[in-house]
Chimera marker file (.cmm) of the C-alpha trace (Angstrom):
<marker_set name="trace">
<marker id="1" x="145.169" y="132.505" z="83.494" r="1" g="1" b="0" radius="0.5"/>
<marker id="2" x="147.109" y="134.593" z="80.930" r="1" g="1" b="0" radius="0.5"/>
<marker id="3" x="147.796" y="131.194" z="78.733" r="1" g="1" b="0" radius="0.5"/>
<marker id="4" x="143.564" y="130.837" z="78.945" r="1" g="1" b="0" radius="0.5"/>
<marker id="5" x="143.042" y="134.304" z="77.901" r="1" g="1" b="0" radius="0.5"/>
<marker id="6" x="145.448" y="134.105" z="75.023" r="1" g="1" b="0" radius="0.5"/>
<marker id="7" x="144.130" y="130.638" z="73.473" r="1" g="1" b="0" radius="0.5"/>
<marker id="8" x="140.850" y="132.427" z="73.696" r="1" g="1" b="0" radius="0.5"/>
<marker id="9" x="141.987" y="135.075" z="71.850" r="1" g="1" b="0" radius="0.5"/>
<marker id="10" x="143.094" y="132.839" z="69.592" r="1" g="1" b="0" radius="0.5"/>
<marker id="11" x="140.147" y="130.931" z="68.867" r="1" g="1" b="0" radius="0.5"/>
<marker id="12" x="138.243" y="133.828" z="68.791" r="1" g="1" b="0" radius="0.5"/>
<marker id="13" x="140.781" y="135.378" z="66.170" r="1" g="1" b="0" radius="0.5"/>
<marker id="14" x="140.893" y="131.974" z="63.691" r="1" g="1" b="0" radius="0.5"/>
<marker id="15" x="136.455" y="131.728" z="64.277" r="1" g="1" b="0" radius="0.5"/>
<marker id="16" x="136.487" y="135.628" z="62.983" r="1" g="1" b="0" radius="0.5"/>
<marker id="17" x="138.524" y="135.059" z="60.153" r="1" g="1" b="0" radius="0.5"/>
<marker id="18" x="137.117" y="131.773" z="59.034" r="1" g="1" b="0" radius="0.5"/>
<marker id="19" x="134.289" y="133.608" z="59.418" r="1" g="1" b="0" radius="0.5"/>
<marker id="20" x="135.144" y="136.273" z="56.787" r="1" g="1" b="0" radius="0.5"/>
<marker id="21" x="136.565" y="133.673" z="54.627" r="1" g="1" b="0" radius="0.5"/>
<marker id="22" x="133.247" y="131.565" z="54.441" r="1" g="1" b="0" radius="0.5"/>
<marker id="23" x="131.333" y="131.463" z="50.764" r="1" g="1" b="0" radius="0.5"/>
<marker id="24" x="128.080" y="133.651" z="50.797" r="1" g="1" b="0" radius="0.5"/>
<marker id="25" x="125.212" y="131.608" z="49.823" r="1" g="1" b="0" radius="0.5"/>
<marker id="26" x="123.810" y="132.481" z="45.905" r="1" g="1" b="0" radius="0.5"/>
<marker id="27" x="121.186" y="135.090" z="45.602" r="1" g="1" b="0" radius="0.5"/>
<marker id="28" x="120.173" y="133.822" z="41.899" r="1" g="1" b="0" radius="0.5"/>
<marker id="29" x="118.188" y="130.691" z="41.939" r="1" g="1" b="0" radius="0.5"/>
<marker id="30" x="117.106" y="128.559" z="39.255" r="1" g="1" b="0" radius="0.5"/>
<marker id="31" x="113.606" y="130.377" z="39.001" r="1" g="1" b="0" radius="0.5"/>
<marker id="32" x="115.405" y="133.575" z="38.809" r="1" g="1" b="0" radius="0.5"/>
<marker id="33" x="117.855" y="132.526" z="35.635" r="1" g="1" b="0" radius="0.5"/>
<marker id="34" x="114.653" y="131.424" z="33.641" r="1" g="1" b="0" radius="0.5"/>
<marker id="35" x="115.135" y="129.049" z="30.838" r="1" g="1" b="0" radius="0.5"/>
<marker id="36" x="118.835" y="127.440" z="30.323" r="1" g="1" b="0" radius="0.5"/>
<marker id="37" x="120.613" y="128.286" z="27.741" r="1" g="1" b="0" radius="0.5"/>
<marker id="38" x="120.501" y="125.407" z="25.677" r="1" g="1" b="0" radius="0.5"/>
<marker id="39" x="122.030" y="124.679" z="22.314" r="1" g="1" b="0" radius="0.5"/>
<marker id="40" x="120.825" y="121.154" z="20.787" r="1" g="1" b="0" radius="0.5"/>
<marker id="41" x="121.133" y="119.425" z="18.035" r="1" g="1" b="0" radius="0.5"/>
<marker id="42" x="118.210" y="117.797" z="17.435" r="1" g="1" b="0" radius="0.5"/>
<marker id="43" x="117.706" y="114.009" z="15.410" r="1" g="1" b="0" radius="0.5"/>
<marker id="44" x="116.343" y="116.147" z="12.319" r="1" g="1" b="0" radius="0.5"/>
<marker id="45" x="120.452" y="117.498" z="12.896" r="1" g="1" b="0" radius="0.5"/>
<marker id="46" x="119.254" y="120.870" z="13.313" r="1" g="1" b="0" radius="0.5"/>
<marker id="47" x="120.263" y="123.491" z="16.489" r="1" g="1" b="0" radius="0.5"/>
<marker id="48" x="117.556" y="124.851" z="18.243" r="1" g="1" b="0" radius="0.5"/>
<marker id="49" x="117.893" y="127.262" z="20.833" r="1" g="1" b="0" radius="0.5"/>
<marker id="50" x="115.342" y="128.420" z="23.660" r="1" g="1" b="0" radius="0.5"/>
<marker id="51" x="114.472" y="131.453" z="20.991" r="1" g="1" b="0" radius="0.5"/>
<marker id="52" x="112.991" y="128.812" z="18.673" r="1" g="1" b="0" radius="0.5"/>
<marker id="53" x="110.393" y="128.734" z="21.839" r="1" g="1" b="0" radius="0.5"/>
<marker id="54" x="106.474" y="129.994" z="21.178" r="1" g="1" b="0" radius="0.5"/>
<marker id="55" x="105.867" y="132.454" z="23.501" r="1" g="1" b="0" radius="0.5"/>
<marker id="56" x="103.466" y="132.199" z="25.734" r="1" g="1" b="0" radius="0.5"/>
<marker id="57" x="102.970" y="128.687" z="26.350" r="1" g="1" b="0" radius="0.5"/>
<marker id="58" x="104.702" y="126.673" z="29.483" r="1" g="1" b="0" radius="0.5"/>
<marker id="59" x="108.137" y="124.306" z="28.501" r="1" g="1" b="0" radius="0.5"/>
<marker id="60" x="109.030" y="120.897" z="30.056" r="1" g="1" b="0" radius="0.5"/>
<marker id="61" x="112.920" y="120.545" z="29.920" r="1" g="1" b="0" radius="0.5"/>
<marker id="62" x="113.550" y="116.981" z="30.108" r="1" g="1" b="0" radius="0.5"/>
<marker id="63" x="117.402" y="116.167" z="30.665" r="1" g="1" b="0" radius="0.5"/>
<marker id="64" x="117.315" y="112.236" z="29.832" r="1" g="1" b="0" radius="0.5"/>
<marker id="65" x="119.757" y="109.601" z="28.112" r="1" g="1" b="0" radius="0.5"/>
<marker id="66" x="118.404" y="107.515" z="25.519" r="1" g="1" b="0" radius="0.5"/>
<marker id="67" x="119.673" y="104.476" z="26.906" r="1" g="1" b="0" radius="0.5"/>
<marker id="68" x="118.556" y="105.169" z="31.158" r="1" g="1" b="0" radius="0.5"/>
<marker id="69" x="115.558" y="102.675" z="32.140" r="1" g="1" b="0" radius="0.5"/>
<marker id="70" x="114.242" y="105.424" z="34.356" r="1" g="1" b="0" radius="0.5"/>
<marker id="71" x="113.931" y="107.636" z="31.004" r="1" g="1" b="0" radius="0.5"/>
<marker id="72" x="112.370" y="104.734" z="29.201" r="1" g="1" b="0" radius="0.5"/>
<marker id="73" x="110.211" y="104.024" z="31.879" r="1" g="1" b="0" radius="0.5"/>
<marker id="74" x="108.779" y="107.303" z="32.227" r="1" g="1" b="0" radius="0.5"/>
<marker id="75" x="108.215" y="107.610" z="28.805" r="1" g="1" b="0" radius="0.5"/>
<marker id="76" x="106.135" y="104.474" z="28.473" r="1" g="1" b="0" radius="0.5"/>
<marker id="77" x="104.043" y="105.713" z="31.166" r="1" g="1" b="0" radius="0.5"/>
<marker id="78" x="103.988" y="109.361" z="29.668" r="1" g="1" b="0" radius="0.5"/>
<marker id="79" x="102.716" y="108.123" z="25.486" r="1" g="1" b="0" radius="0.5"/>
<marker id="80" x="99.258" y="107.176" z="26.641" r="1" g="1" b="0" radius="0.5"/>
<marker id="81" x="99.024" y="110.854" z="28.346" r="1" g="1" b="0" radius="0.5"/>
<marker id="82" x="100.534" y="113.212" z="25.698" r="1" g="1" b="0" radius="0.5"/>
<marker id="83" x="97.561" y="114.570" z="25.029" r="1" g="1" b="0" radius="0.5"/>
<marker id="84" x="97.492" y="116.332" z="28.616" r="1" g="1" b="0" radius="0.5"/>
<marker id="85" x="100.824" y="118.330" z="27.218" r="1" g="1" b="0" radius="0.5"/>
<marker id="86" x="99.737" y="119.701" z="23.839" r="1" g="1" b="0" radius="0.5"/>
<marker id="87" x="99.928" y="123.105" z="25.012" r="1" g="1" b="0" radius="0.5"/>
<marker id="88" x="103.655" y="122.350" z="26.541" r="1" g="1" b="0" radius="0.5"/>
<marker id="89" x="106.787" y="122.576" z="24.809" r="1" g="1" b="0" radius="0.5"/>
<marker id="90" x="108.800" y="120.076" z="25.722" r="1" g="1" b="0" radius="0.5"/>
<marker id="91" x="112.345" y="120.572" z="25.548" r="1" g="1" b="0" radius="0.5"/>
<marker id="92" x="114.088" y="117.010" z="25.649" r="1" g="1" b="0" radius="0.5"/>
<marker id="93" x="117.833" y="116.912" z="26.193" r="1" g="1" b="0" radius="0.5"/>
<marker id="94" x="120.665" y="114.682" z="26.428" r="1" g="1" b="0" radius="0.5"/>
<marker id="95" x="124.642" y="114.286" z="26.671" r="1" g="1" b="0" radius="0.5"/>
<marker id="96" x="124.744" y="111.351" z="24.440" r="1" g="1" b="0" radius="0.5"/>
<marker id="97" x="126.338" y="112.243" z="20.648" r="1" g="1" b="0" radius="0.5"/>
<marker id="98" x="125.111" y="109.334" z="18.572" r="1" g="1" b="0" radius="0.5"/>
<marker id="99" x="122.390" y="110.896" z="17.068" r="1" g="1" b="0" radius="0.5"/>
<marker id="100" x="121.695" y="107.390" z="15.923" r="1" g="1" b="0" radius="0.5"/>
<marker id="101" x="120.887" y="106.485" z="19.176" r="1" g="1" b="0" radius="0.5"/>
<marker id="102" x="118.970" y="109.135" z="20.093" r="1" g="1" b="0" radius="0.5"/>
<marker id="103" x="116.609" y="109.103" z="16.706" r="1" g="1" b="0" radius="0.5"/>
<marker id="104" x="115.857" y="105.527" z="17.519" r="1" g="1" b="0" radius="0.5"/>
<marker id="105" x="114.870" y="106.597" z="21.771" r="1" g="1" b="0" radius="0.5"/>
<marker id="106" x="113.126" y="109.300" z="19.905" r="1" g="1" b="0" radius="0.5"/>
<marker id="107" x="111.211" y="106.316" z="17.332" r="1" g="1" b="0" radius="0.5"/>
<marker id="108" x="110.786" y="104.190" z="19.831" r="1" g="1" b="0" radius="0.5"/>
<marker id="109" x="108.323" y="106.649" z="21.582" r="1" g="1" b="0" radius="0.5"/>
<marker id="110" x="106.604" y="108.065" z="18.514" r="1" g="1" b="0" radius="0.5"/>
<marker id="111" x="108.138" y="111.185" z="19.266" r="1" g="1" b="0" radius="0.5"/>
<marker id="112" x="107.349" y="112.803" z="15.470" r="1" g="1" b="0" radius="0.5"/>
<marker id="113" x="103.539" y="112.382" z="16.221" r="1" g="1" b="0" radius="0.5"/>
<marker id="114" x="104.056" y="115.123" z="18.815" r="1" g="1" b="0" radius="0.5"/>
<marker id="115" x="105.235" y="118.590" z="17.038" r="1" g="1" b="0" radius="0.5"/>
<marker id="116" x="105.513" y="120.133" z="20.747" r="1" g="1" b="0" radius="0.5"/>
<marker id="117" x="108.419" y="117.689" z="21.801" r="1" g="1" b="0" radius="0.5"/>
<marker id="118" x="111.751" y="118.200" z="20.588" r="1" g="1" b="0" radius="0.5"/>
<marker id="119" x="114.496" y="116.086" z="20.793" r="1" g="1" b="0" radius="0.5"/>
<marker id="120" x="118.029" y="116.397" z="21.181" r="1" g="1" b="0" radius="0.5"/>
<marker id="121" x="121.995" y="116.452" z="22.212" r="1" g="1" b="0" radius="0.5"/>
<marker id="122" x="123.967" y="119.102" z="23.785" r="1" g="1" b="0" radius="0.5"/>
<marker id="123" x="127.214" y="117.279" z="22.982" r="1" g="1" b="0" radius="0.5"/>
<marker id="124" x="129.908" y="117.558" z="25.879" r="1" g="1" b="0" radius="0.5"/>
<marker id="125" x="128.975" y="121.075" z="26.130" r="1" g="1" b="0" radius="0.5"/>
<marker id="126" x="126.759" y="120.194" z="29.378" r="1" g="1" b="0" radius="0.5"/>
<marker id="127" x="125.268" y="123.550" z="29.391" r="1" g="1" b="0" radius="0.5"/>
<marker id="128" x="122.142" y="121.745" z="30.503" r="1" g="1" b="0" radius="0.5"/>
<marker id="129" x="123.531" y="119.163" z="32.926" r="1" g="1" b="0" radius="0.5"/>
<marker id="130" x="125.613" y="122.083" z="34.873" r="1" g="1" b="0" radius="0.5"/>
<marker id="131" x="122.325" y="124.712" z="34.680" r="1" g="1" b="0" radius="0.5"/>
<marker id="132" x="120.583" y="122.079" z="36.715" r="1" g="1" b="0" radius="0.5"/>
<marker id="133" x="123.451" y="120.093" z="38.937" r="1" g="1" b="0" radius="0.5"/>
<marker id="134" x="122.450" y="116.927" z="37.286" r="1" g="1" b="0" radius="0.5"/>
<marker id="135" x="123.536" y="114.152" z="38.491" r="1" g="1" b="0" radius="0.5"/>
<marker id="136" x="120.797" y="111.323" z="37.935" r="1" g="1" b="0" radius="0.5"/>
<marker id="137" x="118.449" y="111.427" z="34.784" r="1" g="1" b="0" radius="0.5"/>
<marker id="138" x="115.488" y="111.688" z="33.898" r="1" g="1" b="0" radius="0.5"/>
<marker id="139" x="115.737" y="115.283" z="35.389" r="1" g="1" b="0" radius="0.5"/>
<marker id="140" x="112.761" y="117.693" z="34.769" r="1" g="1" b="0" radius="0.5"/>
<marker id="141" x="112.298" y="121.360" z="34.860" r="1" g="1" b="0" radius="0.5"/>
<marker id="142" x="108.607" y="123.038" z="34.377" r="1" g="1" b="0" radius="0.5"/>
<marker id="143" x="108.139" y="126.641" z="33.455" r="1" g="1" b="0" radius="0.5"/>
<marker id="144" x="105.137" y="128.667" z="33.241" r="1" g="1" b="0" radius="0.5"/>
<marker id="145" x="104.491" y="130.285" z="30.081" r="1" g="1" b="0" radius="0.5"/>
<marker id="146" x="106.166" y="133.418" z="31.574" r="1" g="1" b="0" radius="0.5"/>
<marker id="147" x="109.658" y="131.155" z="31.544" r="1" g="1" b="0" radius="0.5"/>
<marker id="148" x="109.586" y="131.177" z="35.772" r="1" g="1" b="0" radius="0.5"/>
<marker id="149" x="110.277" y="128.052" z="36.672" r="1" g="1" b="0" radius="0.5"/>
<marker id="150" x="107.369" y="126.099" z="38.546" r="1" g="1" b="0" radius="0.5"/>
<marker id="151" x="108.581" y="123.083" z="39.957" r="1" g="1" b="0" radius="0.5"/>
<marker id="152" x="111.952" y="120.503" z="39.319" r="1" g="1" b="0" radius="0.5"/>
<marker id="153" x="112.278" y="117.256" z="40.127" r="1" g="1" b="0" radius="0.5"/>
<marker id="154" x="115.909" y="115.450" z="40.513" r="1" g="1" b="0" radius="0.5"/>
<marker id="155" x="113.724" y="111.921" z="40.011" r="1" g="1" b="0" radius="0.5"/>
<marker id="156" x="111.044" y="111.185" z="37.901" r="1" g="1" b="0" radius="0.5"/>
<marker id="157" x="107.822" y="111.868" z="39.222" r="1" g="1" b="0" radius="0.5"/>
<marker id="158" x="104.721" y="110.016" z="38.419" r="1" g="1" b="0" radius="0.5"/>
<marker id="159" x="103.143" y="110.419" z="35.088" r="1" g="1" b="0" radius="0.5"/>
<marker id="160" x="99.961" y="112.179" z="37.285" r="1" g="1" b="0" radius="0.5"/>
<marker id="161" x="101.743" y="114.334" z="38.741" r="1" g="1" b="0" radius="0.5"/>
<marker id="162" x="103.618" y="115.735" z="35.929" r="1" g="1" b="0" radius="0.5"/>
<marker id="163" x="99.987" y="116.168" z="34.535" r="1" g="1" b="0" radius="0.5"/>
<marker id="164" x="98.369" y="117.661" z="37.393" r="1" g="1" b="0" radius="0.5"/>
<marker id="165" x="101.237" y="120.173" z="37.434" r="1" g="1" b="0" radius="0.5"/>
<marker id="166" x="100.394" y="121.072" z="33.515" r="1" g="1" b="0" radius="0.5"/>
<marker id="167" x="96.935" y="121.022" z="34.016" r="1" g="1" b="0" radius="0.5"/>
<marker id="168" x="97.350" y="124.390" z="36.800" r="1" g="1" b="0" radius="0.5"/>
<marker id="169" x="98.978" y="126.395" z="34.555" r="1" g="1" b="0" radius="0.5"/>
<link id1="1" id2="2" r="1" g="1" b="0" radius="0.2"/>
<link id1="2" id2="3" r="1" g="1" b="0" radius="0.2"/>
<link id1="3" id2="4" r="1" g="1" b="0" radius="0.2"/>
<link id1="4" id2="5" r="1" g="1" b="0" radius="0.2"/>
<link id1="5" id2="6" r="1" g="1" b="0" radius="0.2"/>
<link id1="6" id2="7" r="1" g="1" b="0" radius="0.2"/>
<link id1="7" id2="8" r="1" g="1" b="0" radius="0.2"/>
<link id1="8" id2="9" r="1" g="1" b="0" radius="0.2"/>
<link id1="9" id2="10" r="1" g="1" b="0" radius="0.2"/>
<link id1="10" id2="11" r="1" g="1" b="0" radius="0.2"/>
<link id1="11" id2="12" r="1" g="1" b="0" radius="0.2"/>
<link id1="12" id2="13" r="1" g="1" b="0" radius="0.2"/>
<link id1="13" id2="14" r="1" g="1" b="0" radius="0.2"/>
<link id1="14" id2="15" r="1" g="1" b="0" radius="0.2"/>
<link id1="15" id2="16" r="1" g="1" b="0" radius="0.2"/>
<link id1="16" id2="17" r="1" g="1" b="0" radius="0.2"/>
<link id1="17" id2="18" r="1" g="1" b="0" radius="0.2"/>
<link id1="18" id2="19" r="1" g="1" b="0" radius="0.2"/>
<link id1="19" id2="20" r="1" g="1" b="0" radius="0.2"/>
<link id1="20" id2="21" r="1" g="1" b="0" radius="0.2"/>
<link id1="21" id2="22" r="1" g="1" b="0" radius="0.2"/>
<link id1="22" id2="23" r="1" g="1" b="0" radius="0.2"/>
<link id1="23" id2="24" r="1" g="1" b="0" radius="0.2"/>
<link id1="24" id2="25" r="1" g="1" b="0" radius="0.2"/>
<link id1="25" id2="26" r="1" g="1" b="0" radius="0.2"/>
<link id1="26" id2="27" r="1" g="1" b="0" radius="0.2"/>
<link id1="27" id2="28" r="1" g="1" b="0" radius="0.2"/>
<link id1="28" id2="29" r="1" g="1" b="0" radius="0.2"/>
<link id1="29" id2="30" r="1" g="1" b="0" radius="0.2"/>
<link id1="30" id2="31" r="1" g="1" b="0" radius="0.2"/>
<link id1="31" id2="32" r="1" g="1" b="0" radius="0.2"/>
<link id1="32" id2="33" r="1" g="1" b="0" radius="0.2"/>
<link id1="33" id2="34" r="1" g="1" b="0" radius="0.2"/>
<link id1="34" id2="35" r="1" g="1" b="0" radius="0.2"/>
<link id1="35" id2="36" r="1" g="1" b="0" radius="0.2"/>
<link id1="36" id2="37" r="1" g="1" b="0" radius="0.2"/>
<link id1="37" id2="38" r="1" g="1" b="0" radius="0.2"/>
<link id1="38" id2="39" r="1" g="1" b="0" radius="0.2"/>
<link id1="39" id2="40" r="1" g="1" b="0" radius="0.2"/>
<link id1="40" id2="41" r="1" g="1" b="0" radius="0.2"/>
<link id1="41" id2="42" r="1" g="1" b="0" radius="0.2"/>
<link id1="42" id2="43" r="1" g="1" b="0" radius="0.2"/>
<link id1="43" id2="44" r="1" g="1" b="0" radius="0.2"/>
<link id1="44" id2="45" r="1" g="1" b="0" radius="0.2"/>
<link id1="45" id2="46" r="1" g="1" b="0" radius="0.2"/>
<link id1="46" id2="47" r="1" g="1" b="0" radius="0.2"/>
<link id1="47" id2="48" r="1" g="1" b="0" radius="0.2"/>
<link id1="48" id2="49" r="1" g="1" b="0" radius="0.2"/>
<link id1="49" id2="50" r="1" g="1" b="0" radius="0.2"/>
<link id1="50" id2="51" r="1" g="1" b="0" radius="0.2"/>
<link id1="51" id2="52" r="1" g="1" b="0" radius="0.2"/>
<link id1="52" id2="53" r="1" g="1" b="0" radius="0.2"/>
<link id1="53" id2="54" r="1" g="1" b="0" radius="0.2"/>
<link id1="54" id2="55" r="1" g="1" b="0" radius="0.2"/>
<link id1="55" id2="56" r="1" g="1" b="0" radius="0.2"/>
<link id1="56" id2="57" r="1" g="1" b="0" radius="0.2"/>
<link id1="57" id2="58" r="1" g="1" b="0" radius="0.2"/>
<link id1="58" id2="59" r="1" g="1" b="0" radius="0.2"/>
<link id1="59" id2="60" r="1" g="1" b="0" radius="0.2"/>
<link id1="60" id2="61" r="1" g="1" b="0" radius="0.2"/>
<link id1="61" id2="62" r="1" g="1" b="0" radius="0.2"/>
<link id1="62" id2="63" r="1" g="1" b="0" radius="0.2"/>
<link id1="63" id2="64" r="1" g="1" b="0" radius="0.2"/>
<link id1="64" id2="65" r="1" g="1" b="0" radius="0.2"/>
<link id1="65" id2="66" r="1" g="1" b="0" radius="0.2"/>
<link id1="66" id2="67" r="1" g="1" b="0" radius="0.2"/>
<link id1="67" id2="68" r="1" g="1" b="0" radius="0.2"/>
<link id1="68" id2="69" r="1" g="1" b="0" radius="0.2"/>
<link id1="69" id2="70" r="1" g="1" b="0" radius="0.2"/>
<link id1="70" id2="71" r="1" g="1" b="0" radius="0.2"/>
<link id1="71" id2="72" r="1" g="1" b="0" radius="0.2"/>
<link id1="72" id2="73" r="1" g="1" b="0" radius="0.2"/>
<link id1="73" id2="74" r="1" g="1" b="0" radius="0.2"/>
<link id1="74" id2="75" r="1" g="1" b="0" radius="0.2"/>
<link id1="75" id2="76" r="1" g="1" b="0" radius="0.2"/>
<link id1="76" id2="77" r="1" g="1" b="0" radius="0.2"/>
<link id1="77" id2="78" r="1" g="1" b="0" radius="0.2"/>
<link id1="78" id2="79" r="1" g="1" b="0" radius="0.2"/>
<link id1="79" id2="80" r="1" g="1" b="0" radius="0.2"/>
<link id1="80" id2="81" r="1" g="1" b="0" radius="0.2"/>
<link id1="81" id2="82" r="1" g="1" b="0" radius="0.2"/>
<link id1="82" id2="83" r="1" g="1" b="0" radius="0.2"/>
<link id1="83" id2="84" r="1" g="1" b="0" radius="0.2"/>
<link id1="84" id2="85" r="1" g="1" b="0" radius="0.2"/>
<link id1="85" id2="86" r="1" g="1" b="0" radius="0.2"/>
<link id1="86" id2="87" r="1" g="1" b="0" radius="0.2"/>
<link id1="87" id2="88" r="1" g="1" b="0" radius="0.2"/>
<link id1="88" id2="89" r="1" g="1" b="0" radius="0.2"/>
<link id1="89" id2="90" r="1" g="1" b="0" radius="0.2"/>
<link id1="90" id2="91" r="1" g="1" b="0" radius="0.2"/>
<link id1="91" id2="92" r="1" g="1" b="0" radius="0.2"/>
<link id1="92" id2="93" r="1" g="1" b="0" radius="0.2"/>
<link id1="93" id2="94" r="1" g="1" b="0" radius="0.2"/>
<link id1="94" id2="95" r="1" g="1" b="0" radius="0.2"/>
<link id1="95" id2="96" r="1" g="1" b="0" radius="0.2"/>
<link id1="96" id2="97" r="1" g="1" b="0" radius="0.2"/>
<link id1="97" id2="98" r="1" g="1" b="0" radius="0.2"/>
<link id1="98" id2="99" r="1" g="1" b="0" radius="0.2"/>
<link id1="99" id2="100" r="1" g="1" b="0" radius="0.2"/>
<link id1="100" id2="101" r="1" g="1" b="0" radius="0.2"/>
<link id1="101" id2="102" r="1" g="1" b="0" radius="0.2"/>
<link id1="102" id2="103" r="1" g="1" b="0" radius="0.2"/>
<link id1="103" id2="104" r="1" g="1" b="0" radius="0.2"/>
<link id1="104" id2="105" r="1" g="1" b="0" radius="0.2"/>
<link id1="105" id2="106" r="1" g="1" b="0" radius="0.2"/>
<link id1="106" id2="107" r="1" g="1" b="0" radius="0.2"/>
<link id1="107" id2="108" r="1" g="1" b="0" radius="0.2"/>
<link id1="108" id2="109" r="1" g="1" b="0" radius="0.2"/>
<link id1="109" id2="110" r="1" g="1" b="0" radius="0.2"/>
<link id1="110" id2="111" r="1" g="1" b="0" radius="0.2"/>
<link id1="111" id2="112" r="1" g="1" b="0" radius="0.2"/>
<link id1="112" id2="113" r="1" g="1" b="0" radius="0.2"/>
<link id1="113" id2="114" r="1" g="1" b="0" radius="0.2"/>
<link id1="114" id2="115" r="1" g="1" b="0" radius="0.2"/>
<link id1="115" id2="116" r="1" g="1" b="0" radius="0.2"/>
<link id1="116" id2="117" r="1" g="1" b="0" radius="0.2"/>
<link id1="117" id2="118" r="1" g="1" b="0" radius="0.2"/>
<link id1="118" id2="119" r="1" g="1" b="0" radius="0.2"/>
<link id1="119" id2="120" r="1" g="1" b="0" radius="0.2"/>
<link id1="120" id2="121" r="1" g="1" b="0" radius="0.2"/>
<link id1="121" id2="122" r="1" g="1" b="0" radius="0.2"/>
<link id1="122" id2="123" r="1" g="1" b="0" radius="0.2"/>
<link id1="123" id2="124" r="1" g="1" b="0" radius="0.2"/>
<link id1="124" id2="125" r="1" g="1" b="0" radius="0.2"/>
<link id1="125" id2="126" r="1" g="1" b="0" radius="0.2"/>
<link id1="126" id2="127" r="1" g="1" b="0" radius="0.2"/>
<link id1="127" id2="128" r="1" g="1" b="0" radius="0.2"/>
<link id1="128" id2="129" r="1" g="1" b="0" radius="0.2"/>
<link id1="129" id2="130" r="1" g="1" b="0" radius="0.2"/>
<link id1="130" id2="131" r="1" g="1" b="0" radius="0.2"/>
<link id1="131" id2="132" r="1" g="1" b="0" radius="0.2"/>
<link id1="132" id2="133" r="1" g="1" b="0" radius="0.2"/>
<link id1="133" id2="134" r="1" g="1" b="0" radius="0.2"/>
<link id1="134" id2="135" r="1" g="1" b="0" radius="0.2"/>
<link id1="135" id2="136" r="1" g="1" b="0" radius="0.2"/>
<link id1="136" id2="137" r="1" g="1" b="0" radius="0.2"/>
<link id1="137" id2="138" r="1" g="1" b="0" radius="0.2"/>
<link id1="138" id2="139" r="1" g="1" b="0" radius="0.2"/>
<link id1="139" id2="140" r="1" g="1" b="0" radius="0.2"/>
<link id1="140" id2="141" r="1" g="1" b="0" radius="0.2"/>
<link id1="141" id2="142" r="1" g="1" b="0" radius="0.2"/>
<link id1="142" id2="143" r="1" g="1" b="0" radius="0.2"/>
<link id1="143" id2="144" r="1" g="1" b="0" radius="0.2"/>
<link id1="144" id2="145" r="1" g="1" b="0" radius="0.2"/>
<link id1="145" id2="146" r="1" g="1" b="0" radius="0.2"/>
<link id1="146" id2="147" r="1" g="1" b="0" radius="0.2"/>
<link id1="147" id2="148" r="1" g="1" b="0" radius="0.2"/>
<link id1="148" id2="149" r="1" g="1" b="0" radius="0.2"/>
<link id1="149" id2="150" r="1" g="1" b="0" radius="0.2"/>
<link id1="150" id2="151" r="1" g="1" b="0" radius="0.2"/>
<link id1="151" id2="152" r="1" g="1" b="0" radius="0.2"/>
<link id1="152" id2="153" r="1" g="1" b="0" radius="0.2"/>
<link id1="153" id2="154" r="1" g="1" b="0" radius="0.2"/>
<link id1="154" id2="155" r="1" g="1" b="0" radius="0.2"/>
<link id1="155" id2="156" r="1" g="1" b="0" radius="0.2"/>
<link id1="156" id2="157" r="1" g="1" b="0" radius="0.2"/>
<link id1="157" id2="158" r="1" g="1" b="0" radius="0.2"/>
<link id1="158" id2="159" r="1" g="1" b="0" radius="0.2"/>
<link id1="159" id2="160" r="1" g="1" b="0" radius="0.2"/>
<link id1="160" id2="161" r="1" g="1" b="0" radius="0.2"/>
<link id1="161" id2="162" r="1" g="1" b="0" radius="0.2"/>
<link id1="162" id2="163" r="1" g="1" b="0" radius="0.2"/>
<link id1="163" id2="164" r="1" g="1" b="0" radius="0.2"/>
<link id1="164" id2="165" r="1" g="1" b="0" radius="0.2"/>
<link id1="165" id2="166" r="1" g="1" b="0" radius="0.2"/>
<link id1="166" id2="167" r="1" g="1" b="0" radius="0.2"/>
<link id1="167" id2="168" r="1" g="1" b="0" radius="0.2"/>
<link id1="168" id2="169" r="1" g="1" b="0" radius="0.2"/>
</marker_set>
């Protein structure tokens, strides 16, 4: 009986302090920290920040790679809808350096037509890819016009849904 009472003891003991030892969730969410941080350099090779933003109007931060068929593919289906995201800044952003590369993705879709849509690298900085945990692309952020974030998707949604979620804001 006394070797049961002790292993108890025990095991209550090592459950107490694993308890104290255990990581508290985080308080701050993505919604909380607003807009990331983001430094680009963009295929006109100039940095923009998120204080070259207009205020009050909602941002789309796309985190893509130039040469991902998911990207592509959403961005086929997204050029006959642009119109639905005039008033949206969207924030396009990628790891890749070759700004060669990323002027042609950024061709490719017409991309100049559309003054709201900027385009361009953060360089291995991945200020982006860590704001977000990215670890599949194209990943997608919406914020309101207040910078709160709205929704995120880890996949690419549908083209419709991307402009029903526009539309309610």
């Amino acid at each position: 009986m006394k070797l049961m009472n002790k292993l108890i003891l025990f095991f209550g003991l090592v459950t107490i302090a694993a308890s104290s030892c255990a990581q508290t969730p985080q308080t701050t969410s993505k919604a909380d920290q607003g807009i990331p941080p983001y430094h680009i350099l963009t295929t006109d090779s100039v940095y923009v920040t998120p204080a070259n933003l207009k205020k009050n109007m909602a941002v789309m931060v796309i985190y893509f790679s130039p040469d991902c068929s998911h990207c592509q593919h959403l961005m086929y289906e997204l050029k006959p809808k642009m119109g639905a995201f005039k008033n949206t800044q969207v924030i396009m952003v990628t790891f890749v350096q070759q700004i060669k590369a990323i002027q042609v993705f950024a061709r490719d879709f017409d991309l100049k037509k559309y003054p709201n849509f900027t385009v361009g690298t953060e360089g291995y900085t991945y200020v982006v890819q860590k704001y977000f945990d990215v670890h599949t692309t194209p990943y997608i952020a919406l914020y309101d016009k207040n910078r709160k974030l709205v929704k995120a998707w880890d996949k690419a949604p549908t083209v419709d849904t991307l402009v029903s979620e526009v539309r309610k804001m």
